[in-house]
Residue frames as qw, qx, qy, qz and C-alpha x, y, z in Angstrom:
[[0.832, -0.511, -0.153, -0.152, 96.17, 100.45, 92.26],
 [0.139, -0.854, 0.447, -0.226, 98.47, 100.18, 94.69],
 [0.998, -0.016, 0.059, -0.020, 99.20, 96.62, 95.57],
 [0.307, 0.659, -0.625, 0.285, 103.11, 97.28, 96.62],
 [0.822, -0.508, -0.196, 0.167, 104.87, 94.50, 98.74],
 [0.248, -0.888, 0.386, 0.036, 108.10, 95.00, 100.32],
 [0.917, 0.255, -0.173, 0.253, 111.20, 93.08, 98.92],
 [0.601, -0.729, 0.266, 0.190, 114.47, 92.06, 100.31],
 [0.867, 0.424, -0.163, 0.205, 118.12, 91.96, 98.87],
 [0.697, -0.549, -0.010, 0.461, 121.25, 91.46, 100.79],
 [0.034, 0.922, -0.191, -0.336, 123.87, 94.34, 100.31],
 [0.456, -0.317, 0.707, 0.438, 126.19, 91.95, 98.47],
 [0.480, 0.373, -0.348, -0.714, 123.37, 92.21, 95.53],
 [0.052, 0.096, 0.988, 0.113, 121.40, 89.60, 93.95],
 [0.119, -0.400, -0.686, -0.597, 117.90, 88.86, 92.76],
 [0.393, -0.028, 0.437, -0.809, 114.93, 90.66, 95.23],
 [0.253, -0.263, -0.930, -0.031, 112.59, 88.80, 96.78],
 [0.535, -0.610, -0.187, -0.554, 109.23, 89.33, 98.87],
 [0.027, -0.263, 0.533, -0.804, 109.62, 90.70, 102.23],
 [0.247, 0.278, 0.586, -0.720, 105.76, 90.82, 102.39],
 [0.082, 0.484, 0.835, 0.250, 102.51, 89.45, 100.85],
 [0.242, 0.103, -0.077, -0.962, 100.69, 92.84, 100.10],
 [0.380, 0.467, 0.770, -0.209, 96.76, 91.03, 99.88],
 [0.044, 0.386, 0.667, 0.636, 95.16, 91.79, 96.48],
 [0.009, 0.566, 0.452, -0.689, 92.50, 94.30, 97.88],
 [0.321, 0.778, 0.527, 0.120, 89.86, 96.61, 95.55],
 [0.086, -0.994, -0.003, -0.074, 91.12, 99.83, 96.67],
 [0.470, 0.647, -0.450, 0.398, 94.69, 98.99, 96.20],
 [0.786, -0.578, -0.111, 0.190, 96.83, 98.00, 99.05],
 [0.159, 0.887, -0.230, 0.367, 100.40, 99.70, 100.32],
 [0.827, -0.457, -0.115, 0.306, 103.24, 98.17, 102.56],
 [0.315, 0.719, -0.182, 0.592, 105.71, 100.76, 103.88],
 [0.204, -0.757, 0.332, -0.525, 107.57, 102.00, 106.05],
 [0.917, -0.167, -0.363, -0.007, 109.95, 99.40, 107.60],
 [0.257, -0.841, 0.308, -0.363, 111.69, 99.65, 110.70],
 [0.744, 0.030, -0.665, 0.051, 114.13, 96.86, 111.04],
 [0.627, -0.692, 0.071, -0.350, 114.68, 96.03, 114.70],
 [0.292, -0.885, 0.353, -0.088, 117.50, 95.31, 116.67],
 [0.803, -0.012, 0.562, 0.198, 118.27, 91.37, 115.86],
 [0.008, -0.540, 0.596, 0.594, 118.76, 92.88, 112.29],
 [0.182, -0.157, -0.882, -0.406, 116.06, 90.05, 110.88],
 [0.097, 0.750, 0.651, -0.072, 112.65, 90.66, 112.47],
 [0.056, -0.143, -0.194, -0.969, 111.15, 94.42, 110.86],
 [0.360, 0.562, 0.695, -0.268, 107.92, 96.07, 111.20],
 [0.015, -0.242, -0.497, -0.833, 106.29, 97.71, 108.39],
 [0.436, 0.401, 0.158, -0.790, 102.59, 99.64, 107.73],
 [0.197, 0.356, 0.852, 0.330, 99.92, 98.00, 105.83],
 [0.119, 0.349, 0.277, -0.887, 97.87, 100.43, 104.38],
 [0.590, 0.346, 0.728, -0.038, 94.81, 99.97, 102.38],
 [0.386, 0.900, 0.202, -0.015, 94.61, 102.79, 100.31],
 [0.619, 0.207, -0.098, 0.752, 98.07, 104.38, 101.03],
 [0.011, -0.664, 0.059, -0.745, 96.39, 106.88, 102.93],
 [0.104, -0.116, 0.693, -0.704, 96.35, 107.68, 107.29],
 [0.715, -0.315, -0.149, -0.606, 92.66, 105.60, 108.24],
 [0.741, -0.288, 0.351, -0.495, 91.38, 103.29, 110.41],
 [0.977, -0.013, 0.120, -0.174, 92.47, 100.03, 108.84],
 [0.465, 0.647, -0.580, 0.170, 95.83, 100.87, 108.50],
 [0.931, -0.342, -0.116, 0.051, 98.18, 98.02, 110.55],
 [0.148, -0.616, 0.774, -0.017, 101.77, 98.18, 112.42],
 [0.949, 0.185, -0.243, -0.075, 102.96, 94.37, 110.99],
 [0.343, -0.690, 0.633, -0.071, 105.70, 92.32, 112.32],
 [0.872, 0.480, -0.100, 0.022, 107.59, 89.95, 110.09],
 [0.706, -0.401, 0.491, 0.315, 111.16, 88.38, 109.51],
 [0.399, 0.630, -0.410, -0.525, 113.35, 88.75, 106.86],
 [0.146, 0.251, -0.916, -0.276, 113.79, 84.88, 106.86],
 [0.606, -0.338, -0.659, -0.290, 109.78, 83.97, 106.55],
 [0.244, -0.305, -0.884, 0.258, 107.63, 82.37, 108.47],
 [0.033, -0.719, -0.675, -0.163, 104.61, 84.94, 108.20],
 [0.019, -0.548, 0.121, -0.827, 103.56, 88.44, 109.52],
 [0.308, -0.516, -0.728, 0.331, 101.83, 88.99, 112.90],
 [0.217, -0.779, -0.266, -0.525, 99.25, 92.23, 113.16],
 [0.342, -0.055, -0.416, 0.841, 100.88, 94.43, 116.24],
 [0.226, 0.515, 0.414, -0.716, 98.14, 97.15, 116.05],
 [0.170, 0.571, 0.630, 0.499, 95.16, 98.16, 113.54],
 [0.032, 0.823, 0.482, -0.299, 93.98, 101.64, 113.67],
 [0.545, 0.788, 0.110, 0.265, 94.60, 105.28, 112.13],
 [0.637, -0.456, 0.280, 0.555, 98.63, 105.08, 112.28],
 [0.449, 0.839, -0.271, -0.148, 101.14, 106.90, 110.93],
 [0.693, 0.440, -0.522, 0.230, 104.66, 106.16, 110.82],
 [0.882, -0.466, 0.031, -0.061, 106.19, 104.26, 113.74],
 [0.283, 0.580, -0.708, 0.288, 110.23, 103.83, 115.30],
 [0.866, -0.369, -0.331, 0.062, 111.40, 101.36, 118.07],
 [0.139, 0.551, -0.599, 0.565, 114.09, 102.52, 120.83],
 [0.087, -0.338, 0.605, -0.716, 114.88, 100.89, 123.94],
 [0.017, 0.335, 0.910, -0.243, 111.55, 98.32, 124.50],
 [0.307, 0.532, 0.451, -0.648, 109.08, 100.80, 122.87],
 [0.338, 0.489, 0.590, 0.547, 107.33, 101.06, 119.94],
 [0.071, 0.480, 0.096, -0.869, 106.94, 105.08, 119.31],
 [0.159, 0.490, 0.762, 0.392, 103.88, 105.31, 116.54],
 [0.246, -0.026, -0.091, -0.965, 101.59, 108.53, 115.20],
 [0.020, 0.386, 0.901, 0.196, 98.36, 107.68, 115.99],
 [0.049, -0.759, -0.623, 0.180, 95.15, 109.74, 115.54],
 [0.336, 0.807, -0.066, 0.481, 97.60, 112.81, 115.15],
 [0.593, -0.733, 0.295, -0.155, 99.46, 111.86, 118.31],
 [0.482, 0.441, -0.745, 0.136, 102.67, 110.31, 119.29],
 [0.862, -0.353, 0.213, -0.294, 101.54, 107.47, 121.69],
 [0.174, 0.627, -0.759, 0.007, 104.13, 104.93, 122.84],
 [0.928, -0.136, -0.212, -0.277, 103.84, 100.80, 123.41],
 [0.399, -0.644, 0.651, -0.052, 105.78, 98.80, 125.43],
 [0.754, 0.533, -0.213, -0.318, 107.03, 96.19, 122.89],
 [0.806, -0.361, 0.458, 0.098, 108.68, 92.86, 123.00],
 [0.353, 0.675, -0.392, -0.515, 110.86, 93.05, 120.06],
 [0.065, -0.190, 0.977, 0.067, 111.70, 88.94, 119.72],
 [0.255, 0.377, 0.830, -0.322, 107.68, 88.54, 119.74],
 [0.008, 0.275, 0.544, 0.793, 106.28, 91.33, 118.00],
 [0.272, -0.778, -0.555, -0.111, 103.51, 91.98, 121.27],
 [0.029, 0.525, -0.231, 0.819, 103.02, 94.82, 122.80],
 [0.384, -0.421, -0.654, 0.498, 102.02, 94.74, 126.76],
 [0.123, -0.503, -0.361, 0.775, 99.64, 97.51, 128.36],
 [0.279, 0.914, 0.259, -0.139, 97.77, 100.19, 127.61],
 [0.591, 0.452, 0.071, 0.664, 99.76, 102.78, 125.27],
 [0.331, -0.541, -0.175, 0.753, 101.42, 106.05, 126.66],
 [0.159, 0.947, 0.275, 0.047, 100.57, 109.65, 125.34],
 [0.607, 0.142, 0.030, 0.781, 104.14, 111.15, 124.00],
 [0.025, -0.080, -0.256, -0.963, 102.73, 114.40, 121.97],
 [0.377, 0.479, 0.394, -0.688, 99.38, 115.87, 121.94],
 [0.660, 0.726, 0.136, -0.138, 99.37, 116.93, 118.13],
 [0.409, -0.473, 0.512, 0.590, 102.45, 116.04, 116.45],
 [0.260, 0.506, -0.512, -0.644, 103.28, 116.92, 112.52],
 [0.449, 0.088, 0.876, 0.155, 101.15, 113.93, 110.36],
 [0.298, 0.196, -0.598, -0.718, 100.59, 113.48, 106.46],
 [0.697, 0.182, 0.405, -0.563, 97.13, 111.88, 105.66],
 [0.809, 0.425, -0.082, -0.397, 98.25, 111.01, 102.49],
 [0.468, 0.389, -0.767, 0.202, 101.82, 109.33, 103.19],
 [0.815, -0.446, -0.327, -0.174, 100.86, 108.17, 106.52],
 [0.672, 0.243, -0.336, 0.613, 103.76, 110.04, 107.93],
 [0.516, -0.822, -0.224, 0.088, 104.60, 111.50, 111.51],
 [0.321, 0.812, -0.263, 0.410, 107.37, 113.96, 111.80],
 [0.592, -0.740, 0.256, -0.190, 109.37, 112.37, 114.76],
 [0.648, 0.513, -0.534, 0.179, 112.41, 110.47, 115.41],
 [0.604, -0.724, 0.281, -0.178, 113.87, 108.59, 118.48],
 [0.051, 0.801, -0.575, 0.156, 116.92, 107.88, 119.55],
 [0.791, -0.185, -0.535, -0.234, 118.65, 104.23, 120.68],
 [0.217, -0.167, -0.688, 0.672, 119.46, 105.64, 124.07],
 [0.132, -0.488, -0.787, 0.353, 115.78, 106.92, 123.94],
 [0.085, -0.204, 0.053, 0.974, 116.38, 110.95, 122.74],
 [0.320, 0.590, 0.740, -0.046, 113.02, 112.14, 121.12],
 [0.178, -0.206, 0.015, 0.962, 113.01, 114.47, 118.44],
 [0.295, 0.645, 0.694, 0.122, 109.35, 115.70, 116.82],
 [0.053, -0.244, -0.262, -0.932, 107.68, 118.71, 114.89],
 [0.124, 0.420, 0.556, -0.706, 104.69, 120.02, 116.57],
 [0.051, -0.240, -0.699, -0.672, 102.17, 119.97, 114.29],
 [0.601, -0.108, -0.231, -0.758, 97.71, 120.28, 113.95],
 [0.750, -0.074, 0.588, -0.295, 97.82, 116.75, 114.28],
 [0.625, 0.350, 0.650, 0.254, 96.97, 115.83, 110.66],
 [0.043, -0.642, 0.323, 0.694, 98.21, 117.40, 107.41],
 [0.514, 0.134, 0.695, 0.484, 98.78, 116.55, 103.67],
 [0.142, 0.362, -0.371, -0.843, 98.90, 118.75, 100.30],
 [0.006, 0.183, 0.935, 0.303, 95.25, 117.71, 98.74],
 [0.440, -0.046, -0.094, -0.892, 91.92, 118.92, 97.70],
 [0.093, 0.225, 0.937, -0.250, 89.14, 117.12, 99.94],
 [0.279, -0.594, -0.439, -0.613, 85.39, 117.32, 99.37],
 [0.188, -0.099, -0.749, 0.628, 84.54, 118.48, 102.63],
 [0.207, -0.723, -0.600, -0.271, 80.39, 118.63, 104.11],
 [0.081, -0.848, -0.128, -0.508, 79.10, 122.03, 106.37],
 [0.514, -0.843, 0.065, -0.146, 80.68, 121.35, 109.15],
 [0.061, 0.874, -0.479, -0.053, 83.99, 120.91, 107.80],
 [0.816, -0.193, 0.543, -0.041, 84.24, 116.75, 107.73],
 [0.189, 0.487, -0.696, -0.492, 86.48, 115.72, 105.06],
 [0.752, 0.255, 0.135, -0.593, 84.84, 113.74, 102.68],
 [0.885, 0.037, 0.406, 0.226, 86.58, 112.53, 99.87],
 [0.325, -0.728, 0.148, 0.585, 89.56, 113.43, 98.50],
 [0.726, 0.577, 0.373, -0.015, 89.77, 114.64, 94.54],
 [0.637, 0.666, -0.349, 0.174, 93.21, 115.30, 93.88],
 [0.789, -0.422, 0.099, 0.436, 97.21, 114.74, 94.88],
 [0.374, 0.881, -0.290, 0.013, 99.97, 116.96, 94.12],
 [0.812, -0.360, 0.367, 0.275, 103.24, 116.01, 93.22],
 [0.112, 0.609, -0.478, -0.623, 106.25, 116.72, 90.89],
 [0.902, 0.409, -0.095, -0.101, 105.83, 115.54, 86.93],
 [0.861, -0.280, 0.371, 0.205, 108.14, 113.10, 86.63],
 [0.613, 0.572, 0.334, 0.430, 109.10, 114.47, 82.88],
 [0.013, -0.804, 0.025, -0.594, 110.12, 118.06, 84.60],
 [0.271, -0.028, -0.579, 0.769, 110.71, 119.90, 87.77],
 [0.388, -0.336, -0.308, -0.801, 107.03, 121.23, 87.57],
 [0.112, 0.133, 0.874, -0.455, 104.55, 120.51, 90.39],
 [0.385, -0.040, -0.502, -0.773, 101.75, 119.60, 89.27],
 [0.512, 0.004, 0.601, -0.613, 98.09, 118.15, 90.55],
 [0.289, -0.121, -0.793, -0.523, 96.48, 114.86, 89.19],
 [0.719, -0.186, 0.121, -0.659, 92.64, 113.87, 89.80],
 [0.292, -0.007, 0.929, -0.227, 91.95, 110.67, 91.51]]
């Protein structure tokens, strides 16, 4: 199971602490991907239930000195940057942008449409993009959605459920595939 939080430790070293209360969850739970923001003490991070790109994944907003998290968006996200009053986020297999109060953690308005289909991993919950903090945007043109894994998939081509992951053995340089 997954059930990772995020921990802080200042660069002078000392003991890590929790960043973030990962919830106990059945199906494992996954905080990643943090993106501190401009004060240098609020971040957001990804909650992901599974660790994989779905529908209940969350953008979070949080502080490195406490006082809780606050839910920014819920849906299938990937990874996510801030520049300049926006939040820039993969969603759906787009890059869609929010207009984003970074001292608050809300977003205002509907979202903007960046990318059609930009580069995104189903199973890391990663978007291939990058922006700049005078605004610059770089991305990978992609399908939309991507990721090295054997899916069951039904006749008309709906992925189902997925029944392995590759990845290198840790004992080698081998790549190798385990079953879920």
């Amino acid at each position: 199971m997954l059930f990772r939080s995020l921990y802080r430790i200042p660069v002078s070293g000392g003991t890590p602490a929790k960043a973030t209360e990962t919830p106990a969850t059945t199906g494992g739970s996954s905080d990643r991907w943090p993106h501190f923001l401009p004060d240098g003490k609020n971040f957001l991070f990804m909650r992901s239930p599974n660790g994989l790109a779905e529908e209940n994944n969350e953008i979070r907003f949080a502080s490195v000195e406490g006082g809780g998290e606050r839910l920014v968006a819920r849906g299938k996200f990937y990874s996510f940057q801030y520049s300049s009053g926006w939040l820039l986020a993969g969603h759906n297999g787009s890059l869609e942008a929010f207009k984003f109060n970074a001292a608050t953690g809300m977003t205002t308005g509907a979202s903007v449409q960046l990318v059609d289909k930009i580069a995104s991993d189903d199973v890391t919950s990663a978007a291939v993009f990058s922006v700049s903090s005078q605004g610059l945007l770089l991305y990978q043109e992609g399908l939309g959605v991507s990721g090295d894994r054997h899916v069951w998939a039904d006749a008309t081509g709906k992925q189902r459920t997925p029944i392995s992951d590759f990845g290198l053995d840790r004992k080698s340089t081998r790549l190798n595939s385990s079953h879920l």
